[in-house]
Structure formats: C-alpha cells, structure tokens
C-alpha positions in Angstrom: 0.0 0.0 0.0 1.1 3.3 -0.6 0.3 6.8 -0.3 -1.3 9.1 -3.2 0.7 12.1 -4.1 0.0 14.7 -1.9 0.8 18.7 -1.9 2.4 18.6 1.5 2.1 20.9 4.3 0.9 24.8 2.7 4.4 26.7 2.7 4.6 29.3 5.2 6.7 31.8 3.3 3.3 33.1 1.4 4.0 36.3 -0.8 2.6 38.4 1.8 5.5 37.1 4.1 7.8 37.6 1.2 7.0 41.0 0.9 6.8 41.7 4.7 10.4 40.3 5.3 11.4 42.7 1.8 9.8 45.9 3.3 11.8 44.5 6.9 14.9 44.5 5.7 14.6 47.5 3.7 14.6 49.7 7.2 17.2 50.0 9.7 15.6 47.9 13.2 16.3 51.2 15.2 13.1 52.4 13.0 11.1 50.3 14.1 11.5 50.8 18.1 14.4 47.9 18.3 17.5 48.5 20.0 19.7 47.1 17.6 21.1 48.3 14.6 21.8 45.0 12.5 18.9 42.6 11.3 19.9 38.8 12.4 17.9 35.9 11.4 17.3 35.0 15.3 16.0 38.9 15.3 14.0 38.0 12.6 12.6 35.6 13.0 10.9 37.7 16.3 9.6 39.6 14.9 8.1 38.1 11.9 6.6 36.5 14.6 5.6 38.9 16.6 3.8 40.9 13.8 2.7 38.3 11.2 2.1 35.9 14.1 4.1 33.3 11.2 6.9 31.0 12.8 9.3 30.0 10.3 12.8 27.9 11.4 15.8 29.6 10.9 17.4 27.3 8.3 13.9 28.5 6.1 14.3 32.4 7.3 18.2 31.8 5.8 17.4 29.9 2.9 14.3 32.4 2.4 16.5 35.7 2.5 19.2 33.8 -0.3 16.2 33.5 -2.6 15.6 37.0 -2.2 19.3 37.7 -3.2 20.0 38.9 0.5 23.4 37.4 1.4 25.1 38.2 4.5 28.4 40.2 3.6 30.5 42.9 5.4 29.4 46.7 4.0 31.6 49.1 3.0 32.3 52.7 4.2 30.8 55.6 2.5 31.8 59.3 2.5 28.8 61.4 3.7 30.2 64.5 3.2 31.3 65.7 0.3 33.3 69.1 -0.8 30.8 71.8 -1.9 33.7 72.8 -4.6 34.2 68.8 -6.1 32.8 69.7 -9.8 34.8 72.9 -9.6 37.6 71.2 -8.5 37.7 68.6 -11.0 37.0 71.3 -13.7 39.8 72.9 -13.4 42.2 69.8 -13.0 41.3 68.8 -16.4 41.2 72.1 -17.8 45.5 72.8 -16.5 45.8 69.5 -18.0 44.8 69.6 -21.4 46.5 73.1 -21.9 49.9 72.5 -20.4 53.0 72.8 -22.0 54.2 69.6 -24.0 57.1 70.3 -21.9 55.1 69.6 -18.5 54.6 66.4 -16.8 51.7 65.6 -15.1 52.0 63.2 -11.8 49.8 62.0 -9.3 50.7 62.0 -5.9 49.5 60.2 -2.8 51.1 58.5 0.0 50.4 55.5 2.0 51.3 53.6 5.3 53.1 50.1 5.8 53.1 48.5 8.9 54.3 44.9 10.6 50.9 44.4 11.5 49.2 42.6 8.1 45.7 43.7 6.5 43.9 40.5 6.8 42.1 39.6 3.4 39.8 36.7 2.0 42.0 33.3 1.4 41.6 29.8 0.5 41.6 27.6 4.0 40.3 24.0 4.7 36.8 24.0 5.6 36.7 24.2 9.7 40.3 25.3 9.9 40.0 29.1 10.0 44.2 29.9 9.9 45.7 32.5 12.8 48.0 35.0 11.4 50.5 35.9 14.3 50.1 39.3 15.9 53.6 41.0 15.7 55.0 42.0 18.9 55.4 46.0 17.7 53.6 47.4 15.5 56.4 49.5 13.6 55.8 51.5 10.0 57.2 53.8 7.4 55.5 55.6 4.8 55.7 55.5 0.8 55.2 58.5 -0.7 54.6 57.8 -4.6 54.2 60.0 -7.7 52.8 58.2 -11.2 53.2 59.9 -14.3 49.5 60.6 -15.6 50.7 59.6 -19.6 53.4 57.4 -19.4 52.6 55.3 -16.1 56.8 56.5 -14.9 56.9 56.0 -11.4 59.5 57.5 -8.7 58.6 56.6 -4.7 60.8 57.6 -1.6 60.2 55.8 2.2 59.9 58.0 5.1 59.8 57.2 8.8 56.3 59.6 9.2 53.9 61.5 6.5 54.5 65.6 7.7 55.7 68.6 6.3 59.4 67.6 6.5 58.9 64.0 5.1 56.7 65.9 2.1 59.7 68.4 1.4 62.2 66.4 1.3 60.1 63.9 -1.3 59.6 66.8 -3.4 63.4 67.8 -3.4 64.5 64.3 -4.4 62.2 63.9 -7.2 62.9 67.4 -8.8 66.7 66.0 -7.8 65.7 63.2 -9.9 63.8 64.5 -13.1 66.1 68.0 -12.9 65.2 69.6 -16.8 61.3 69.7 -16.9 58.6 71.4 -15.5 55.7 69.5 -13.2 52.3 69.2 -12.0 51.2 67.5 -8.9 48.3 66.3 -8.2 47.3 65.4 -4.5 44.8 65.8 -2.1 44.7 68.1 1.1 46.2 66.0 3.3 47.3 68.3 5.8 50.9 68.5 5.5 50.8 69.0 1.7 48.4 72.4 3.0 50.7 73.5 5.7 53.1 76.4 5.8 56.0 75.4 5.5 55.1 73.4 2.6 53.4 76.2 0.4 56.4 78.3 1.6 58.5 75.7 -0.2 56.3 75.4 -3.0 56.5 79.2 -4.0 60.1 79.1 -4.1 60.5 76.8 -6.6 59.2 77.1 -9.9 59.6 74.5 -11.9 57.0 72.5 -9.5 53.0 73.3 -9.3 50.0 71.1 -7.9 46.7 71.2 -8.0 44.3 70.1 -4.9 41.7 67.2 -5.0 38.3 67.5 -3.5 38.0 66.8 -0.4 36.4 63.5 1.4 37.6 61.9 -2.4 39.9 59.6 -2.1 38.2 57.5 -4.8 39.5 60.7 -7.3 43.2 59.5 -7.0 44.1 56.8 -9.2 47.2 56.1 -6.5 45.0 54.5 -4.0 44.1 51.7 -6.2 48.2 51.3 -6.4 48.4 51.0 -3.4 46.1 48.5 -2.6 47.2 45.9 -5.1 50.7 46.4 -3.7 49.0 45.5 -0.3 47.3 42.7 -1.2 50.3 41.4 -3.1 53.7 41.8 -0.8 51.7 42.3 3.1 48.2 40.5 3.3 48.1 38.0 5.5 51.7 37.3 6.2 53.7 39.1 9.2 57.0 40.4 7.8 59.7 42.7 8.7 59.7 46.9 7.8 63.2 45.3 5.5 61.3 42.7 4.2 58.2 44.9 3.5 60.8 47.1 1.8 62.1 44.5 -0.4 59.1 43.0 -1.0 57.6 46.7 -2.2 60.9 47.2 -4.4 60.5 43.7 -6.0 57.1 44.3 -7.1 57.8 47.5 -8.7 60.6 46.1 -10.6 58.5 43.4 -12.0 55.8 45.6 -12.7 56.0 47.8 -16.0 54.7 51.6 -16.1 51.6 49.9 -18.7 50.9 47.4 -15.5 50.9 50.6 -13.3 48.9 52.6 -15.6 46.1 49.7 -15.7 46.6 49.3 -11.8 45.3 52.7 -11.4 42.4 52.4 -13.9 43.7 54.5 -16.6 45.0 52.1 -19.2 42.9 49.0 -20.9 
C-alpha cells in the first residue's frame, strides 16, 4: 500500500510574508523601536513573529533571505560629506591639464602607510580550519610616498619614517633632484601636511614645481590608491613580515611591474 501524491504541508513563506520580510529589511531595526542596529535571522525571525504571528525555522528564514538575493556580507564605508567645490575642482584639473606645455609632466601624488601588523584579506583555508596570522610583537611603520606619471605610467617613490611637512619636502626635493630639466604638476589631495606652511612656503620658491588640490572626502578621485592597494594585497596580506622585508618586498614588485601594468593598476589604461 502506498500513499497518493500529496501537496504537502501549505508553505509558510506566502508572498505576503515575502513582501513583509522585503519591506523588513529594507529599514534600519532602530526604526522600528528595536534596540539594535543589524537585522539577524534570530532577530528576525521575532519579529516576523511577533507581527505576522508566522513561525518559520531559521534554516527557512536563511534559505528564504538567499532567494531573495540577500546574502550576508560585510558593507563598505561611505563618504557622507562631500566638498561643496568637487565639480569645480575637477573642472579645473582637467582644464590645467589639457592646456599644459608639451614640456610639463603631469603626476599623481599620494602616499600610503606600511606596517608589521598585516591587513587580513579573504583566502583559501580547509573547511573548519580558520588559519591565525601571528600578531607582531610591535607594530612599527614607514611611509611611501609615490608620484605616477598621468601619460606614461613613470613611477619614482621615496620611504619616510612619518607623513609631515618635512617628510613631504624632502620627497619633493629628491624627485625634482631626480627629473632636474622639466617642469611639473602635482596632483594630491589636502592631506594636511601638503596644505601646511612650511610646505606652500617651499612650494612658491621653486618654480619648476606646481600642484593642484583634490576634492576633499575623495579619495576614490586618485588613481594612487588603487596602487596601493594591489601592492598591499600582493607583498603584506596575511603574512607578518619585517619593515626590511616589506621594503624588499615593495621594491621587487615595482621592478616586475612595467609603467603599462601601473597605468592599468590605477584604472587609466585598458
């Protein structure tokens, strides 16, 4: 004997459920009188059935939320303010560039920390076996400051122990040291050393060097960055090294990089 083909037990997750757990998620839980800012299933599942009087097991809330497309994932930081004088800004930065001089070399500036301690970033590990990366007993640093050449992708860094006015000066002394028979643009943001004193003191003594400021709260604007973090996620993620061996490390991968690999590091070459 056996059984007829039956529908099973009526699904719980009806479309007015659906749409409940959409409009849900859709709002902060502060806004609706909870004190807590991040939805969890378990905190779902309350109050789902709190207000729709519907109880559903976690392993369906889950498995309900995926075939929404809801996955649970870390979010990412977002500028609120912005700088009132961005579009005028950026106007002007592409205006100075497309008249200059075929004598004058546009580069774009930005400088970045290295430290002991490694960013930790997504890698392959057994299943169960999340891997420890060893904490390093000081945290010590130096600074790269880094300048790429907006149409050829040349690229000339310098290490300093700190990022200040003095560190910024004497950067900008051994790269005009360095390309000594051409006039320059920088480009950079307003970090504030590159705005201080005895910078722009610096800066109106010597001629054959201008710059030109970034918006502020625009970090995204600077090609640089995204240098920076492929370098980072190449030679210091996940492994504890050595300021030498962070050095070497940083020198080896611009030697085996060409100025076409930097150019389409930084987005501004196919």
């Amino acid at each position: 004997m056996y059984d007829k083909p039956r529908k099973g037990r009526p699904r719980k997750t009806t479309k007015s459920v659906s749409n409940f757990l959409e409009k849900t998620l859709s709002q902060n839980p502060t806004s609706y009188g909870i004190n807590c800012t991040i939805w969890t299933v378990a905190l779902l599942q309350t109050y789902l059935h709190q207000k729709e009087f519907v109880h559903l097991f976690r392993n369906t809330l889950r498995e309900t939320l995926h075939s929404f497309g809801f996955r649970w994932r870390r979010p990412r930081w977002a500028a609120v303010r912005q700088d009132p004088h961005k579009a005028q800004m950026m106007k002007k930065i592409a205006s100075v560039v497309l008249k200059k001089r075929a004598a004058t070399r546009v580069w774009l500036q930005d400088e970045t920390r290295f430290r002991t301690l490694p960013p930790l970033r997504q890698m392959w590990m057994q299943k169960g076996q999340q891997i420890r990366i060893p904490i390093p007993k000081a945290n010590e640093k130096f600074y790269s400051y880094g300048v790429l050449n907006l149409e050829d992708g040349d690229w000339f860094d310098a290490f300093f122990e700190r990022a200040n006015s003095e560190s910024t000066i004497a950067f900008l002394k051994a790269f005009l040291n360095t390309y000594p028979n051409e006039r320059h643009i920088f480009i950079w943001d307003q970090a504030r050393y590159h705005l201080s004193k005895k910078v722009e003191e610096w800066l109106f003594l010597e001629s054959r060097l201008s710059v030109l400021l970034l918006p502020k709260y625009a970090a995204e604007l600077n090609p640089v960055e995204s240098i920076w973090r492929i370098v980072k996620q190449r030679i210091a993620a996940n492994l504890t090294r050595t300021l030498d061996a962070l050095k070497v490390a940083y020198r080896t991968f611009f030697s085996e990089n060409s100025t076409s690999d930097l150019l389409r590091f930084a987005g501004l070459a196919l």
